[in-house]
C-alpha positions as a Python dict, from the first residue, in 0.01 Angstrom:
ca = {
    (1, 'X'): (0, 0, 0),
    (2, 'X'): (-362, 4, 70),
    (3, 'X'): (-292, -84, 453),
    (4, 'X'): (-46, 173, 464),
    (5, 'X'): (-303, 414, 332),
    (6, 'X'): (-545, 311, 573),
    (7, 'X'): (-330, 398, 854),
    (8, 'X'): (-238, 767, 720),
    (9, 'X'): (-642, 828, 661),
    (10, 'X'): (-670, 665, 1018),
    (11, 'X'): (-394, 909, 1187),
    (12, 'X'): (-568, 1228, 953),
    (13, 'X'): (-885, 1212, 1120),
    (14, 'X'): (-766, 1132, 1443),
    (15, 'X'): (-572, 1487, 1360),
    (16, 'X'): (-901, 1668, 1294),
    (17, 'X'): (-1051, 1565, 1582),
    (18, 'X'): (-765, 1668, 1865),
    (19, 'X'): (-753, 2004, 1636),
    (20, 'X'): (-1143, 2045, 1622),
    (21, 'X'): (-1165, 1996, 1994),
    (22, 'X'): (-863, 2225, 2056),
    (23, 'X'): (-1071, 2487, 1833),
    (24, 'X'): (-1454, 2392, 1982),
    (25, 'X'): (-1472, 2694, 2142),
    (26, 'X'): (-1353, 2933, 1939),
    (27, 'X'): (-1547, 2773, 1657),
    (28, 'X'): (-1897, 2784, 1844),
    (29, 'X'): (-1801, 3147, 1937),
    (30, 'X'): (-1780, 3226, 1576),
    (31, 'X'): (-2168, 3041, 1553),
    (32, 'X'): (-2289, 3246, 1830),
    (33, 'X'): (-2203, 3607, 1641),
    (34, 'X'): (-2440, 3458, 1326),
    (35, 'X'): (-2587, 3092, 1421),
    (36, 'X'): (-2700, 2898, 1727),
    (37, 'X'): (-2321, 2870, 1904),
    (38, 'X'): (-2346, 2531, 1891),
    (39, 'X'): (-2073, 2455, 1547),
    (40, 'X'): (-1759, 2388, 1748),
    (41, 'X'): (-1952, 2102, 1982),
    (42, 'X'): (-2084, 1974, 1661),
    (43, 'X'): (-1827, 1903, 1439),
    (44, 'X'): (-1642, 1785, 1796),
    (45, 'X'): (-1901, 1539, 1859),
    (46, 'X'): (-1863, 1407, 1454),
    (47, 'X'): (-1490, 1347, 1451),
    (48, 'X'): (-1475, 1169, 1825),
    (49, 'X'): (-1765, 944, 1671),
    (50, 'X'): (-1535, 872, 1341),
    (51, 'X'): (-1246, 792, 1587),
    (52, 'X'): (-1436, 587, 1762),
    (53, 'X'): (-1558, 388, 1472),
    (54, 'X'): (-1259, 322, 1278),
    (55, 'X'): (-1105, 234, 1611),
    (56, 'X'): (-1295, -72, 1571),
    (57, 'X'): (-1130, -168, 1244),
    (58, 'X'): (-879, -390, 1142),
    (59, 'X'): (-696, -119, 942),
    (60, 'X'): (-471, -418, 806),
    (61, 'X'): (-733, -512, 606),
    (62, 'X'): (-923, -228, 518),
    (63, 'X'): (-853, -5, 200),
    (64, 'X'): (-837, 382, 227),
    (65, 'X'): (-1202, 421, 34),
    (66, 'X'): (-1355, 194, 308),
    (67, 'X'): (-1194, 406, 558),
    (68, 'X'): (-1408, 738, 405),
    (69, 'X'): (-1709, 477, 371),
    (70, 'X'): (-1686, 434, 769),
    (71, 'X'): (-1646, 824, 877),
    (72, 'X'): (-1967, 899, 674),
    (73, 'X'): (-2162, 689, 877),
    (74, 'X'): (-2009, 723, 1204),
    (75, 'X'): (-2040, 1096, 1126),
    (76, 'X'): (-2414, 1098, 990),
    (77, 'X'): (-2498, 925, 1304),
    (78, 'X'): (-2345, 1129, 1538),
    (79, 'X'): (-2430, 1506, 1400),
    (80, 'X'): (-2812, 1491, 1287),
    (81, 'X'): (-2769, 1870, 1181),
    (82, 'X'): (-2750, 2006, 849),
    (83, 'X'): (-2339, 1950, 874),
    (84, 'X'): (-2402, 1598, 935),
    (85, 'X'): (-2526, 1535, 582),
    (86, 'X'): (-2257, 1748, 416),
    (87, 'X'): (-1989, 1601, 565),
    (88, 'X'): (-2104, 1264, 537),
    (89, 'X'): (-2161, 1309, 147),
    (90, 'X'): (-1806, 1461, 137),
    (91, 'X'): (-1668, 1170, 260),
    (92, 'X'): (-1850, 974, 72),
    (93, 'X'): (-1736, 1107, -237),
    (94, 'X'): (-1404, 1043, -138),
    (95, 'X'): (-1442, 724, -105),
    (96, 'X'): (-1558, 703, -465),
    (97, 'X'): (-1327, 907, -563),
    (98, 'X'): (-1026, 700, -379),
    (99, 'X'): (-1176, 352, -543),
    (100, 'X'): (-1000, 436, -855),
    (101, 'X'): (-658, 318, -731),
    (102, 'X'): (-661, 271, -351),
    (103, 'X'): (-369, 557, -289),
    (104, 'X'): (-284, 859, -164),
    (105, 'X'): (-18, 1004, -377),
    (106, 'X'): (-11, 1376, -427),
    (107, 'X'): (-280, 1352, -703),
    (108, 'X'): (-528, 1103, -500),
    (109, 'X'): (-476, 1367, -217),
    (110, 'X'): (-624, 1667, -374),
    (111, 'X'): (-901, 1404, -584),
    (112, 'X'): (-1015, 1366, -199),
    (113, 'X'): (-998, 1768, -150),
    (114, 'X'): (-1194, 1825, -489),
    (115, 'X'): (-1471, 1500, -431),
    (116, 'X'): (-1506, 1624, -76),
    (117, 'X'): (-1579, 1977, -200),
    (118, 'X'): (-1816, 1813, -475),
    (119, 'X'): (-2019, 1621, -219),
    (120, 'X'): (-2070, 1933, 9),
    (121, 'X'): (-2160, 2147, -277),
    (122, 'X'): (-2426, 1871, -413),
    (123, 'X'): (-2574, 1792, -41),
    (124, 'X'): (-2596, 2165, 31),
    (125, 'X'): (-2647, 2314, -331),
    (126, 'X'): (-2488, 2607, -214),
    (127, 'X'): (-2165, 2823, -428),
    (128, 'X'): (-1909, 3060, -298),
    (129, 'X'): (-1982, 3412, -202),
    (130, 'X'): (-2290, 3279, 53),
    (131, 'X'): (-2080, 3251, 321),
    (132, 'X'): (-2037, 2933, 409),
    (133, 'X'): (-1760, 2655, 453),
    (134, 'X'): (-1772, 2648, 67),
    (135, 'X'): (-1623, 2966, 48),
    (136, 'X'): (-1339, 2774, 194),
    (137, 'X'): (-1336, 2463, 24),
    (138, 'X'): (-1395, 2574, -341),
    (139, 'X'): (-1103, 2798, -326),
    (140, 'X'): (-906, 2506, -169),
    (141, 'X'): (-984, 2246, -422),
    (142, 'X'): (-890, 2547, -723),
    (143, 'X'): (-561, 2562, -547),
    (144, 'X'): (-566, 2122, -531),
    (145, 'X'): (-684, 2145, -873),
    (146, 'X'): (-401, 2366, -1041),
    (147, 'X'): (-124, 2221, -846),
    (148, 'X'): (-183, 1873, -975),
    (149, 'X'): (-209, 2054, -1302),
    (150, 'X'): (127, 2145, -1282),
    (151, 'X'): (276, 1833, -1123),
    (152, 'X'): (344, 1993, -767),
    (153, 'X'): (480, 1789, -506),
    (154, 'X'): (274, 1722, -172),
    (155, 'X'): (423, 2010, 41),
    (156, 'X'): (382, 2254, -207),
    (157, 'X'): (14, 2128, -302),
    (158, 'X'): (-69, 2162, 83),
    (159, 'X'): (93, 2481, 134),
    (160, 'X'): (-137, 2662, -218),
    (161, 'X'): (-455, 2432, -46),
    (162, 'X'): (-401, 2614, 326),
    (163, 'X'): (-317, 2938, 208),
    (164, 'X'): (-626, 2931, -70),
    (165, 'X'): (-894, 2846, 254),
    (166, 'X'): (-765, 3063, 511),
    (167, 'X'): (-764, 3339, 260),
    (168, 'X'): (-1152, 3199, 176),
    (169, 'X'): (-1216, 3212, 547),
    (170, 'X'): (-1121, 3537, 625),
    (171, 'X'): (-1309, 3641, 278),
    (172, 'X'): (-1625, 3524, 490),
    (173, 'X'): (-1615, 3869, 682),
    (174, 'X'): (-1704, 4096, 427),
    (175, 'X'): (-1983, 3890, 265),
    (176, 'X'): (-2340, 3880, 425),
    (177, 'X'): (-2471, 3542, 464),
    (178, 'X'): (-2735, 3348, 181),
    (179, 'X'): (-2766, 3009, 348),
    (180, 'X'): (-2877, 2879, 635),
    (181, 'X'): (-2952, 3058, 999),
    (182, 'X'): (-2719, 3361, 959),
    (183, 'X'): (-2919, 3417, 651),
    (184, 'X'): (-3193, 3564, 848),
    (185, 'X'): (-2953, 3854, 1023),
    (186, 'X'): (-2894, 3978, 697),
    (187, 'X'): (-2694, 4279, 682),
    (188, 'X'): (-2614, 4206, 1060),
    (189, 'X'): (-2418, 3879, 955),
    (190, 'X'): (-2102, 4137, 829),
    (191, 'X'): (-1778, 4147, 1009),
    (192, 'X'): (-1810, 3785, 1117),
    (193, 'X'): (-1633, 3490, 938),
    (194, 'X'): (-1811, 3188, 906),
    (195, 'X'): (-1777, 2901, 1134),
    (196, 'X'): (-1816, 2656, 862),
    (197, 'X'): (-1530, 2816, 688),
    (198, 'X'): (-1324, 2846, 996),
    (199, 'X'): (-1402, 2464, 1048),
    (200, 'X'): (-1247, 2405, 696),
    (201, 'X'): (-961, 2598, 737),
    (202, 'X'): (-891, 2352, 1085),
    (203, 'X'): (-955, 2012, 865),
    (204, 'X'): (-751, 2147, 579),
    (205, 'X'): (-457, 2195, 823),
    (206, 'X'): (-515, 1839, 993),
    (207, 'X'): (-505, 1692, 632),
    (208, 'X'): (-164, 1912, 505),
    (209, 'X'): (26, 1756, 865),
    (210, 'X'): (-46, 1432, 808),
    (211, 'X'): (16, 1430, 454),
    (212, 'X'): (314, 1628, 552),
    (213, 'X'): (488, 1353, 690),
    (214, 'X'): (597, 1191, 327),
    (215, 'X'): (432, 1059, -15),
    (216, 'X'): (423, 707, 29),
    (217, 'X'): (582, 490, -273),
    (218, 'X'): (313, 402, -580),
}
């Protein structure tokens, strides 16, 4: 099982990356309106640096937390910038998270969606409404959260978990900004969404298509 699991994690980020890098430029126009342009190139130069790393494992052998425990790293060293840290502590509470059991049933998948939310929110101490990726990822993990409630299956857990961010996302437009560099344009940060969020919205959508493909057996 845990091999198996390895694999799907493996195939997921290699997802994010292709769709990051398909996005890059849209994404670092969406920096330039409010930030420093430079978002999409960022997060592109992360996930090539997690592919590259768990390239170099023997996913045979390794279990789905280790798998987390590896992108933090590769992506900590590769983006020094204050996403760097957030998305290395997401990951790495996943991999906690994921050490319970070693799956990724319908529940372990949104347990990674809510830790990784958890692990930006502590590294950044930021909430929703300062537009931000949170503002994406809170309302995703609500939507994780209620549908394991209610014993959803995987597609329809993905499909409340895309729909919640990209309506998050878009929410970004109409708030003016309380963290980080677009904080300083103040009232001038309106009528743009967030790249951060934007960024979400693309991971998100790499995580529902690869765990799209079929729940494996517990």
């Amino acid at each position: 099982m845990s091999d198996n699991a390895a694999r799907r994690l493996s195939r997921m980020f290699y997802r994010i990356s292709i769709a990051i890098e398909a996005g890059k430029d849209h994404l670092s126009d969406l920096d330039g309106a409010i930030g420093d342009a430079d978002h999409g190139i960022t997060m592109s130069l992360g996930f090539m640096a997690v592919n590259a790393e768990l390239a170099k494992l023997n996913l045979d052998d390794t279990l789905p937390s280790e798998v987390f425990t590896a992108a933090a790293s590769a992506f900590l060293d590769a983006v020094g910038a204050s996403t760097g840290p957030l998305y290395a502590t997401a990951f790495r509470r996943a991999a906690q998270a994921l050490k319970q059991d070693e799956c990724l049933s319908a529940a372990d998948q949104a347990m990674i969606v809510e830790a990784m939310t958890t692990g930006i929110k502590e590294r950044g101490k930021g909430q929703r409404g300062d537009k931000t990726m949170l503002d994406a990822w809170i309302p995703a993990t609500e939507a994780a959260v209620n549908a394991r409630a209610r014993s959803a299956g995987g597609p329809e857990m993905w499909n409340s978990i895309l729909e919640a961010a990209e309506a998050g996302a878009n929410s970004t437009r109409s708030m003016v900004a309380a963290r980080g560099r677009a904080a300083r344009l103040g009232e001038r940060s309106l009528g743009h969404m967030d790249p951060g969020a934007a960024s979400a919205v693309i991971i998100l959508r790499a995580m529902k298509d690869t765990f799209g493909e079929g729940e494996p057996a517990r």
